[in-house]
N, C-alpha and C positions, 0 to 999 in steps of 0.2 A: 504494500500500500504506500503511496507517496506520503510526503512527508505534509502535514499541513500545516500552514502560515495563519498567523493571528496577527488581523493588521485592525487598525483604526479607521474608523468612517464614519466622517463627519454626517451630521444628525440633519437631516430636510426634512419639510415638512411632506406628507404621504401623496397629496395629491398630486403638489409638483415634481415630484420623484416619479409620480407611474406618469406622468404626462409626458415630462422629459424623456424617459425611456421610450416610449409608445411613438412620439414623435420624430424621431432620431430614426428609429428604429433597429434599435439596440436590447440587447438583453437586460435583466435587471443586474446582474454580474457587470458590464460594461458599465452601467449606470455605478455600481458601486466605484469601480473603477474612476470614472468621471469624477464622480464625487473626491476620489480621494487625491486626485491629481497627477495619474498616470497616462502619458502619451498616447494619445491614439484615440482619447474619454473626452477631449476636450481640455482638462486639465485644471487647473484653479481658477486661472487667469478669466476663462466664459469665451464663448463664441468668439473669435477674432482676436482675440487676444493675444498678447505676448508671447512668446514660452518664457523667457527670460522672466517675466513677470509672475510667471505660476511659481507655486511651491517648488516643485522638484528644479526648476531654473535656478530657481533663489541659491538649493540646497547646493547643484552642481558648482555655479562659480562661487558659494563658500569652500566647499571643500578645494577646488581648483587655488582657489587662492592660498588656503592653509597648506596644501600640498607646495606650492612655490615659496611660500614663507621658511617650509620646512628647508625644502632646499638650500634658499640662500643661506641662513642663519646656520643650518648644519656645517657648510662648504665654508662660510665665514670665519664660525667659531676653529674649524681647522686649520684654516690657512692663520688665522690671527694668533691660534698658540705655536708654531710652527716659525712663526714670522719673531713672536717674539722668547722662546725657550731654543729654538735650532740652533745649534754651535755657530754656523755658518749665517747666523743673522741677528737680529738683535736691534734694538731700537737706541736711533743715536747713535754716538760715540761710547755708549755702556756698553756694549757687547750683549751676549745673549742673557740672559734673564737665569742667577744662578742657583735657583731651588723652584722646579718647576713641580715637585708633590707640596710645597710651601704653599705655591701661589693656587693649585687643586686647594688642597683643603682651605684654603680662608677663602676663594672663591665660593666656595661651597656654602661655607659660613655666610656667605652676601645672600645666598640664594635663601638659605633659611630664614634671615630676615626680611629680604623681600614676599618671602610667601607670606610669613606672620603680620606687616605690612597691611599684606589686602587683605584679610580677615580684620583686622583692627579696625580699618577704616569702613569695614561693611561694603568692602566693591562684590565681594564673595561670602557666601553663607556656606557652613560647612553642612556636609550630608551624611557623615558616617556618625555613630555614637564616640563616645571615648572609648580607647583601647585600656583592658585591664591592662597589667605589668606583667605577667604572665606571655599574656598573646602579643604584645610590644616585644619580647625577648624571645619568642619565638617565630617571629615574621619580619617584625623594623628590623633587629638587630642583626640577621643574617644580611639581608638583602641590604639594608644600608652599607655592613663592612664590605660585602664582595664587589658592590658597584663603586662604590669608593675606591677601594682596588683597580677594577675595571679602569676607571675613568685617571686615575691619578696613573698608573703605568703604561697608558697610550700616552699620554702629554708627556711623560718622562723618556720615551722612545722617541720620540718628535727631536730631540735634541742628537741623535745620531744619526736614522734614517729618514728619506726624503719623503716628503708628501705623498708622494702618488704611490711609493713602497708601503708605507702602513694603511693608506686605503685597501689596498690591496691585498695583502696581509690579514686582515680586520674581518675582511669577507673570509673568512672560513672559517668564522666563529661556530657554522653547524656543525662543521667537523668535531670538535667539543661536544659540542650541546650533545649527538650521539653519543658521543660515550662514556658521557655521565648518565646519560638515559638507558645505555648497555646496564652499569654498573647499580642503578638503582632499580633497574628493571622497569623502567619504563617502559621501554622498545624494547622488543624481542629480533635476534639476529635475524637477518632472511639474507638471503642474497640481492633484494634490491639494493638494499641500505647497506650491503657490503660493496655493490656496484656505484653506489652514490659517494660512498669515504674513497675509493680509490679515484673516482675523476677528482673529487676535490683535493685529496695530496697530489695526484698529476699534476694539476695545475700552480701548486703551491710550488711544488719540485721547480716546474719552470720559470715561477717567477724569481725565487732565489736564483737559480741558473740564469738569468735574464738580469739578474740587476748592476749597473755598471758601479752603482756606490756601498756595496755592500758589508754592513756595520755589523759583528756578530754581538754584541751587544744589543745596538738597539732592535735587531730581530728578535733574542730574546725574550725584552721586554716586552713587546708586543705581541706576541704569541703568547706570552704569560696572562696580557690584557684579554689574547680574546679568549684563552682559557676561560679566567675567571667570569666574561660575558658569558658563554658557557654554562659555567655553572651555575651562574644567577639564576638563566630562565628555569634550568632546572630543578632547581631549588625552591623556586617560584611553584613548581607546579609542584614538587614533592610536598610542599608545606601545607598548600592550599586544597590539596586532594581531597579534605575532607570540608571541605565549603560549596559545594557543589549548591545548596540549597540556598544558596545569595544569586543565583538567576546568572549567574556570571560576572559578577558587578565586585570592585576592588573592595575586602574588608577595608582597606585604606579611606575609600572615597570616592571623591574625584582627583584631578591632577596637582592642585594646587594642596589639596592635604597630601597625597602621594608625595610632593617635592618637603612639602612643609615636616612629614614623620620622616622621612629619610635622609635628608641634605644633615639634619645634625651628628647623625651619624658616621656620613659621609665622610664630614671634614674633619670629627674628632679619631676615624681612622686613618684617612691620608697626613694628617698632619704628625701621627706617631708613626707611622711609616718616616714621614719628613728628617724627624729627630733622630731616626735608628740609622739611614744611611746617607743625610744631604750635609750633614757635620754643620749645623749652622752657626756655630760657634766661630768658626772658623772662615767659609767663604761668606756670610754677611758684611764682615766688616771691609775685606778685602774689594765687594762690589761696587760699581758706582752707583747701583738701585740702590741702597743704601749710607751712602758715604756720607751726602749732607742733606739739608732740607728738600730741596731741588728735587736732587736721587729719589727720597720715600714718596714726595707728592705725586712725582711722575710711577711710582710702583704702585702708590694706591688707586689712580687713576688706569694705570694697566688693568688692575685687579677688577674695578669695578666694572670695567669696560666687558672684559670677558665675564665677568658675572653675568651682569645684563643681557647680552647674547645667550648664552646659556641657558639662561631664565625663560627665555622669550621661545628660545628652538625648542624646548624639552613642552610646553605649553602648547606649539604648534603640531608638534609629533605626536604630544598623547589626541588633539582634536583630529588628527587626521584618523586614528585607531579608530576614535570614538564612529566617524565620519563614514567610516569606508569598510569593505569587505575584507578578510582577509589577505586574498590571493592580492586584490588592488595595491593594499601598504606593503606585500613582499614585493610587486614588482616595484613600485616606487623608490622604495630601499634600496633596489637595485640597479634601478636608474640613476639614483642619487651616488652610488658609490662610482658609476663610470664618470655624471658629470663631474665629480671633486676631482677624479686623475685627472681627468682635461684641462681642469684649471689650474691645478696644481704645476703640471705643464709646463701654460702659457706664463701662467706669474711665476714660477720659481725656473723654471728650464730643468726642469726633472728628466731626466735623460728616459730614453720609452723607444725601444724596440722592438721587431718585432718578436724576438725571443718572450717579452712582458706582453705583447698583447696576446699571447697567443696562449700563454697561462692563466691571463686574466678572461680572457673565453673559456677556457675549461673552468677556473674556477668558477667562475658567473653560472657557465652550465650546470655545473653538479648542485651548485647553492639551488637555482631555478627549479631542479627537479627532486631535493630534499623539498623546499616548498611546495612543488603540487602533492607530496607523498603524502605532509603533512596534511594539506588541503585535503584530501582526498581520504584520508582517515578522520580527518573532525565532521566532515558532511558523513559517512557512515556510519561513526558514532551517534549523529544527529537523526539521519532515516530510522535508526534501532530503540531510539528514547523517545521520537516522536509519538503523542497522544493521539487515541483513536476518536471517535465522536462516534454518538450514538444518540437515539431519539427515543423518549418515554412520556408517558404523560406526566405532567407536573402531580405533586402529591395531592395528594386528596380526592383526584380526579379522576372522573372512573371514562373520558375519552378516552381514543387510543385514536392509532393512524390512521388516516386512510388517504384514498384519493391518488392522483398524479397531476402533474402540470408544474408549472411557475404562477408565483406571487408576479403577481403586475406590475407593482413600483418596490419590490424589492428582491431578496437575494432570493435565491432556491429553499423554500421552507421548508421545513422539517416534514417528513413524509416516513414512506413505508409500511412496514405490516403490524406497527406497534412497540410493546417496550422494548423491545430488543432490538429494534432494526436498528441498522447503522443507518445517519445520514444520507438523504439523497435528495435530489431536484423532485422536486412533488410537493402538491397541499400538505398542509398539517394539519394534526386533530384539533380541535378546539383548543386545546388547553397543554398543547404540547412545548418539552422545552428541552434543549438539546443538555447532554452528561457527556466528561470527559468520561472513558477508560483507557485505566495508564496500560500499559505494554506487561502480558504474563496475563492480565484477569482474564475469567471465561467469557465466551461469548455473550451467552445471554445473562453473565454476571453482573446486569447494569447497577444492582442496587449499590454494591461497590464503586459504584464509576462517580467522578467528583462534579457537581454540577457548576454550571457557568454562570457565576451568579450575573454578569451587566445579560444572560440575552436572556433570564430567567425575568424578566420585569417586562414581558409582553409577550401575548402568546405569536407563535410563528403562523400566521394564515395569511393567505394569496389577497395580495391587494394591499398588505403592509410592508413599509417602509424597516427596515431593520432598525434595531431601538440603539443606535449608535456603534456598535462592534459586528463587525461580522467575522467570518470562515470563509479561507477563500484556500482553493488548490495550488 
């Protein structure tokens, strides 16, 4: 049985609903459609109308926008730690910037203040409850340490290897993410995903073998970075396995609680990281970011700068998630890591042959087809938990089914041979009103099956308008 969709539909009055439909000459499904402002329905906007103007317009160039937001701000925030932590660059006559896990975690620290900021000021209301200290040390405090990690050992790799190298690098964060998933049992071995880690080392092979500046250090570094990306997500979903009943929705929140519980984290890890091997004792004093008044305003101004960007992209990325389908933000992702080599490129002269484009295709490939895997395994899991619908008469009532046809001004009413039938296009009984059954109960086990309470507030019969929600295939 295909999987059915619960969508929203906006509430018309009955008359003009079966008119509209009647006159068109459309079904009451199409008519729903219309209503809710799907192409082909007419759409929000009414007869002649815009599309840029309907709803779904509006939706598209938001997300088009947050989608290039992403972009720039991601490709920015790179080139600008790059620009200012790389051996080979540096702002001014100071040379490069000399504790770049320093400048992560008190970055990081900006961002926490900024997030606490907009809650203060009421630009933002939060939506989660408070976290006990328990569930705070079992979910902030992993995931704060290893993204902290994460994010503090790319910019610290920035200072050996070249831009378009650690792009590229970065992308085979799945290669990890597997085999943490191997080790915790995640995923189960098969031969795809044995066929997918080998194109993705292929390609990694060649991009080491391809690179004309190659730092064994900062590679390293950066493979420890995307390690620890890695295990974030994984860790992410080991922890969270048993929240299944939050509808998919972050114990966190939304993104600005997400930045606001995690960044304090963040920066009280990168910054003991900072202390354990950037000796600041020692190269502070020696820096010119530091030497006299000049030097610190120009570093807290660095600092702030890259906060801001960071604040802004991490904001735009969670609204793209929020925004868009899965497969959409992998390919984006992936789009986004070719545009940054390119620029990386043009503004730096990162050397790029074809030895690197031709690893960086394999990698891309194997990354691309780990994402349809996954793709392709969460829509399965989703056919197999999908809810079934079924039609009974409302309690008390001794109606049952009958009849075939279509409602006139609305969706396919409830019909069939009574309490048991499942959903179909046909009249309803008088007093008929549709029951979830989840997946496993018996057929004609409707008493078990969960009723819907918004379509239980009117009966389903031919000639009415759905009472705001409908079922649609």
């Amino acid at each position: 049985m295909a999987p059915l969709q619960y969508v929203e539909v906006e509430q018309a009055p009955k008359a003009a609903a079966a008119s509209a439909a009647h006159s068109h000459g459309r079904s009451p499904r199409s008519q729903a459609h219309a209503l809710h402002g799907h192409p082909g329905g007419g759409g929000a906007a009414g007869s002649g109308g815009s599309w840029l103007a309907s709803q779904e317009g509006r939706m598209v160039l938001w997300t088009g926008s947050m989608i290039a937001c992403w972009y720039v701000l991601g490709t920015a925030l790179g080139m600008y730690n790059k620009l200012v932590v790389g051996k080979d660059h540096g702002i001014g006559t100071r040379g490069a910037f000399p504790a770049p896990l320093l400048m992560s975690g008190v970055q990081f620290g900006f961002q926490a203040l900024l997030a606490q900021l907009v809650f203060g000021t009421g630009l933002a209301q939060r939506s989660a409850p408070p976290m006990a200290w328990r569930e705070w040390a079992r979910l902030v405090l992993p995931n704060g340490a290893i993204t902290g990690l994460d994010i503090g050992l790319s910019n610290k790799s920035l200072v050996y290897i070249t831009m378009s190298f650690y792009t590229m690098c970065k992308s085979t964060t799945p290669l990890f993410l597997l085999l943490f998933a191997f080790i915790w049992r995640l995923e189960q071995p098969s031969w795809s995903l044995a066929g997918i880690v080998a194109i993705i080392v292929t390609g990694l092979l060649l991009l080491v073998e391809g690179e004309a500046k190659f730092d064994a250090t900062g590679f390293a570094l950066v493979m420890t970075a995307a390690c620890m990306s890695g295990l974030r997500f994984t860790l992410t979903q080991v922890l969270l396995h048993g929240h299944g009943g939050q509808g998919g929705h972050s114990p966190f929140g939304g993104p600005l609680e997400v930045l606001r519980a995690l960044t304090p984290v963040m920066s009280l890890t990168t910054l003991a990281l900072s202390l354990a091997t950037e000796r600041l004792w020692e190269t502070l004093p020696r820096s010119g970011y530091f030497s006299d008044a000049e030097g610190l305003a120009v570093t807290a101004l660095l600092i702030l700068v890259g906060a801001v960007i960071a604040f802004a992209m991490v904001l735009a990325e969670y609204e793209v998630i929020k925004q868009t389908s899965a497969l959409t933000f992998m390919i984006a992702g992936i789009v986004k890591e070719i545009l940054t080599i390119i620029a990386a490129v043009i503004a730096f002269g990162d050397p790029f042959g074809w030895l690197n484009g031709l690893g960086l295709a394999i990698a891309v490939g194997g990354v691309a087809l780990f994402n349809l895997y996954k793709l392709r395994k969460l829509r399965l899991q989703a056919e197999a938990e999908a809810s079934e619908i079924i039609v009974r008469p409302r309690r008390g009532s001794d109606a049952i089914g009958g009849g075939g046809g279509m409602g006139e001004g609305g969706l396919p009413a409830g019909g069939g041979s009574g309490p048991g039938a499942k959903a179909a296009a046909g009249g309803g009984g008088g007093d008929a009103a549709l029951v979830l059954r989840r997946p496993g109960a018996a057929p004609g086990a409707d008493a078990a099956g969960e009723e819907a309470p918004a379509l239980e507030s009117e009966p389903l019969l031919p000639g009415h308008a759905p009472p705001s929600h409908a079922w649609q295939r």
